[in-house]
C-alpha positions as a printed Julia matrix, in Angstrom:
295×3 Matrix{Float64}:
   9.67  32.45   94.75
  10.34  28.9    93.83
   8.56  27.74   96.95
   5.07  29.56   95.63
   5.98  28.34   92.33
   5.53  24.39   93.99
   2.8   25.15   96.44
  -0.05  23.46   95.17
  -2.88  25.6    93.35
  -5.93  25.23   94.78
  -8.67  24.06   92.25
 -11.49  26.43   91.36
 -14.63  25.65   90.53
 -17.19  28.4    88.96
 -20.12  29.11   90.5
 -23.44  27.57   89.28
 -25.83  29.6    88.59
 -28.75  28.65   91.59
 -26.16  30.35   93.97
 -27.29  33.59   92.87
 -26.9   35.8    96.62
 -29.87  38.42   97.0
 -28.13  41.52   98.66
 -29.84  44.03  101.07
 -32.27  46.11   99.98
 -30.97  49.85  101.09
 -33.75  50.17  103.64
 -34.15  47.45  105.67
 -30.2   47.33  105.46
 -29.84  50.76  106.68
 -32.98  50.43  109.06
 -31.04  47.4   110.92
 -27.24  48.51  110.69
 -29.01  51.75  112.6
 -29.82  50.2   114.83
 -26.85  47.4   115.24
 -24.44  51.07  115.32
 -26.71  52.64  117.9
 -26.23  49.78  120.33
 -22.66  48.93  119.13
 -23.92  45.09  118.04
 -22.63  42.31  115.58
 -24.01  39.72  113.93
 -23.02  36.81  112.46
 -24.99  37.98  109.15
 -22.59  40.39  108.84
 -18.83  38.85  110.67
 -19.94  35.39  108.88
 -20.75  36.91  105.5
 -24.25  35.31  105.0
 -26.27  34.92  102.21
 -29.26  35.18  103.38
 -28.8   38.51  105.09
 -30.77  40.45  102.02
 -34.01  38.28  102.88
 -33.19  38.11  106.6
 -32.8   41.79  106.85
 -35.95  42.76  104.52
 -37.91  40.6   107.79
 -36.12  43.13  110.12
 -34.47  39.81  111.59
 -30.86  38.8   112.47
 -28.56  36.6   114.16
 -27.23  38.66  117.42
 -23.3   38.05  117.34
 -22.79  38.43  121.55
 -19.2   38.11  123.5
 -17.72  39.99  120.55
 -16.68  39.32  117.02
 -12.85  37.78  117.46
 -13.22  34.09  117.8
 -10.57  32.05  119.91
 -10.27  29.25  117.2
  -9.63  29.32  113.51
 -11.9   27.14  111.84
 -10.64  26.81  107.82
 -14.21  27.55  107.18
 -15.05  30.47  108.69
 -15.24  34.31  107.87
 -15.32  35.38  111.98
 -12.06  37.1   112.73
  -9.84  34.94  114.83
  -7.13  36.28  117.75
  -7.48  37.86  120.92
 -11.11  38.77  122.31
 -11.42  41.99  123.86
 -12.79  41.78  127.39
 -16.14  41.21  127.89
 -18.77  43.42  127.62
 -21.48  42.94  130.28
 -23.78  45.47  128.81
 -24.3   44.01  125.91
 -27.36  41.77  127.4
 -29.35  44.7   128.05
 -28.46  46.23  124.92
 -29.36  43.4   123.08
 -32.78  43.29  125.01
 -33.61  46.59  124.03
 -32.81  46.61  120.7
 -35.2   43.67  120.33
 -37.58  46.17  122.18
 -37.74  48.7   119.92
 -37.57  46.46  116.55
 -40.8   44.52  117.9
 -38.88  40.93  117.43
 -40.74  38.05  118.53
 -38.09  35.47  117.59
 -34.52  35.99  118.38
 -31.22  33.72  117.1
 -28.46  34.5   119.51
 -25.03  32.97  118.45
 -21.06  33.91  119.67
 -17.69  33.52  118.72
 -15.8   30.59  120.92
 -14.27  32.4   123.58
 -12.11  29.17  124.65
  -9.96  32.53  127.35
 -13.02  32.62  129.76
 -13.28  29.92  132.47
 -16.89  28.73  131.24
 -16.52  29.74  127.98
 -18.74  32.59  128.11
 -21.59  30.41  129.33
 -22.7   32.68  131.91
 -23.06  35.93  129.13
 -25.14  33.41  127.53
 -27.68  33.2   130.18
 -27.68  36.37  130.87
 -28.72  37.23  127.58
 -31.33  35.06  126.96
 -33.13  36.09  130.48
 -32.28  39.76  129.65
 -34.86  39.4   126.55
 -37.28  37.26  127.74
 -37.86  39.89  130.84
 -38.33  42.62  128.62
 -39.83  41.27  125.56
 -42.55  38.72  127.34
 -43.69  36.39  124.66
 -40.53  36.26  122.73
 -38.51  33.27  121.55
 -34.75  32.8   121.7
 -32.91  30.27  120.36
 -29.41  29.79  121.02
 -26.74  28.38  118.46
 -24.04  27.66  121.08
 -20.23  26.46  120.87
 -19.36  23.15  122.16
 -17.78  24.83  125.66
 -15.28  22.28  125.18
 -18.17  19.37  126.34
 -18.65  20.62  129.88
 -22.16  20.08  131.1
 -21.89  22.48  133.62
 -21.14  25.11  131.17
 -23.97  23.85  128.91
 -26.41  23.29  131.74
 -25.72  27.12  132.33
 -27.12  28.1   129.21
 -30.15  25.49  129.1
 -31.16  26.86  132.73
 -31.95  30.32  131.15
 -34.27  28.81  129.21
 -34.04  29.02  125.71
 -36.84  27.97  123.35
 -34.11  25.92  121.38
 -30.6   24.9   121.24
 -28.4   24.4   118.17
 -24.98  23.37  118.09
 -23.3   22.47  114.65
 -21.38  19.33  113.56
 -20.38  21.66  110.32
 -19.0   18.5   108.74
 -18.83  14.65  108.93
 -16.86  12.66  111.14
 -13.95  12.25  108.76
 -13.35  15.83  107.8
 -13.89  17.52  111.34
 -10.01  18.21  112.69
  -9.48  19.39  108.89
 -12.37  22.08  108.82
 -13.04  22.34  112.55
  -9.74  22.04  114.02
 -10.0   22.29  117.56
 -13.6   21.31  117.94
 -14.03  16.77  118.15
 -17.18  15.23  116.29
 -17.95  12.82  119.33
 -18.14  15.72  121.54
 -20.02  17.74  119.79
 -22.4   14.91  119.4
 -22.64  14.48  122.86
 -23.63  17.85  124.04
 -26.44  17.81  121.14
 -27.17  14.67  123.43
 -27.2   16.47  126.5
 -29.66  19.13  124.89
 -32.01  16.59  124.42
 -31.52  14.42  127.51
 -32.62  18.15  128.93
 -36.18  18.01  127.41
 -35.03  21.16  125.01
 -35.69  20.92  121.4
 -32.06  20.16  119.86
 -30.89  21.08  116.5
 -27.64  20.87  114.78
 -26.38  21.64  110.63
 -23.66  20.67  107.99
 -22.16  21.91  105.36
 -21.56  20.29  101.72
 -19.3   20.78   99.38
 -15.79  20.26  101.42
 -15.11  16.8    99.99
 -17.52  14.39  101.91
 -19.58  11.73  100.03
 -23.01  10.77  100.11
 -22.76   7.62  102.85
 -21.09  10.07  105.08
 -23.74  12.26  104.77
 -26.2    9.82  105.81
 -24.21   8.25  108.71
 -24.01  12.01  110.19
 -27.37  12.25  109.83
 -28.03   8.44  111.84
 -25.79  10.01  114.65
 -27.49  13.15  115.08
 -30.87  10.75  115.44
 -28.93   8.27  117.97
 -28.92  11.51  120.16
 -32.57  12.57  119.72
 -31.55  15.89  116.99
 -34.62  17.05  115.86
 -34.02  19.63  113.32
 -31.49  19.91  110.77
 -29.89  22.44  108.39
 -27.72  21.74  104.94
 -26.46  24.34  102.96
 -23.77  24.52  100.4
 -19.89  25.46  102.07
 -19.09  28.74  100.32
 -15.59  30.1   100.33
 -15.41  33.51  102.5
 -11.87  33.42  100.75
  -8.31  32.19   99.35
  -7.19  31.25  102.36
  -9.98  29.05  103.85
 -10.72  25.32  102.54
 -11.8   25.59   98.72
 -15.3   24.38   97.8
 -14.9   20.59   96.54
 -18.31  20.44   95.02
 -21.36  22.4    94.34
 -24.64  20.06   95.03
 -27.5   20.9    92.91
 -31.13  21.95   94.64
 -32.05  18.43   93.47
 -29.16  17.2    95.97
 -30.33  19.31   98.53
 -33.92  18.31   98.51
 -32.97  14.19   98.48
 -31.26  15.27  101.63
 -33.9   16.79  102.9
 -36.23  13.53  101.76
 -34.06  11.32  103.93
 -33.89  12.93  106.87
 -37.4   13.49  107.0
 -37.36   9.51  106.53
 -34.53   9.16  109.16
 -36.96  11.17  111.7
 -35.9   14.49  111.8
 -38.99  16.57  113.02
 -37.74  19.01  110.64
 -35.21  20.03  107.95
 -34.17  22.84  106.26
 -32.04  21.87  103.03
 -30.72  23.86  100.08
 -27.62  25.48   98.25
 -28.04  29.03  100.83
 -29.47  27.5   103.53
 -27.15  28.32  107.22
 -28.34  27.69  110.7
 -30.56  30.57  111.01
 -32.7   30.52  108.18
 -35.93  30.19  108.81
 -35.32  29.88  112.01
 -39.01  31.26  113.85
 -40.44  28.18  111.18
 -38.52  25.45  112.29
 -39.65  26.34  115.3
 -42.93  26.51  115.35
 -43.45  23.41  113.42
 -41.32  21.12  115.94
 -43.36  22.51  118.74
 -46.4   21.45  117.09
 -45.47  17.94  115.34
């Protein structure tokens, strides 16, 4: 007892009032968990607690969760359950496939837990995937939010063989506050295999989070190293608390915040950037997109 009573409280801060969260219509929610049951599918709308899910999943669109929903690390920022993976699932490609099939998607966002147990890291499930719906949804476009697979190329290369329309991989936080919030993960490598994206003649895009206790400069400087390695699209959004035990939010930016943000890196050279208090990796996705591919 008098070991909780010296434990440091962690500080709260309320809620402003522009993070207002639209939830799911009953519809298109129970139109897409349907179908999500049918095929026994996650996504990280639902395992990362989104806030964008209600708009997301009135569009009949979501982030396809593949190689489970336990995660091998433990990011303090993260709602994904962390432990042991159950073994893979090779059916889930063709699942996945057909499910975009019969919900008429033309733009897909395929994401997955780290699983750090497999010997590429899962890399070869990704490819899979990603060929899996292009054969049986010609036309469609995938793009693939990817771990770091610890930096190996040949794990990476795996995935940008398959040929994905784009590949994002997240630096989540500046340099400073990475082995706090990310743990296990390393800015500079991270960095590096958004370089090797690029290097690759694939459209590269990687996001942060505010609000864990970085400062404007920082901000910036992350933003001149994901140009250094030829990042063309970027996401901010505001670091929400999925709960007590995870980091607590330092500071709430304002939608003024987020659109100087957005201002600079449209200065630094981003082709594009998505900025604002609910804004995660996915939003928008299909836009981002299609205006890189035509700038």
């Amino acid at each position: 007892m008098e070991a909780d009573q010296n434990k440091p409280k962690q500080k709260h801060i309320p809620k402003p009032e522009w993070l207002r969260i639209k939830l799911p219509k009953s519809g298109e929610y129970s139109y897409l968990k349907s179908h999500l049951n049918k095929f026994n599918l996650h996504t990280i709308c639902e395992s990362g607690n989104c806030p964008n899910m209600g708009e997301c999943w009135e569009k009949k669109t979501a982030t396809f969760l593949i190689l489970g929903d336990i995660c091998t690390r433990s990011c303090r920022f993260c709602a994904v359950k962390t432990g042991k993976p159950l073994p893979v699932d090779f059916q889930e490609a063709e699942r996945i496939a057909e499910v975009a099939t019969q919900m008429g998607l033309k733009h897909v966002v395929l994401t997955s837990v780290d699983r750090d147990d497999l010997p590429d890291g899962g890399a070869s499930v990704w490819a899979e995937t990603i060929i899996r719906l292009k054969q049986k949804n010609p036309g469609i476009t995938v793009e693939a939010l990817i771990p770091d697979f610890k930096g190996k190329t040949d794990d990476i290369n795996t995935v940008i063989n398959s040929k994905p329309d784009i590949i994002s991989h997240n630096l989540e936080t500046v340099e400073r506050l990475t082995k706090k919030v990310r743990i296990f993960a390393e800015y500079l490598t991270s960095l590096k295999v958004i370089q090797h994206i690029s290097e690759k003649g694939i459209i590269s895009k990687s996001g942060i989070m505010l609000g864990l206790g970085e400062n404007n400069d920082e901000i910036l400087k992350t933003m001149d190293d994901l140009i250094a390695v030829n990042c063309s699209i970027l996401t901010i959004g505001q670091y929400l608390q999925p709960s007590r035990t995870h980091l607590p939010v330092e500071k709430y930016y304002t939608p003024e915040e987020f659109f100087n943000f957005k201002q600079k890196g449209l200065q630094k050279g981003f082709r594009f950037v998505e900025s604002g208090p609910l804004v995660r990796s996915s939003y928008h996705a299909e836009e981002q997109l299609i205006c890189s591919v035509n700038l």
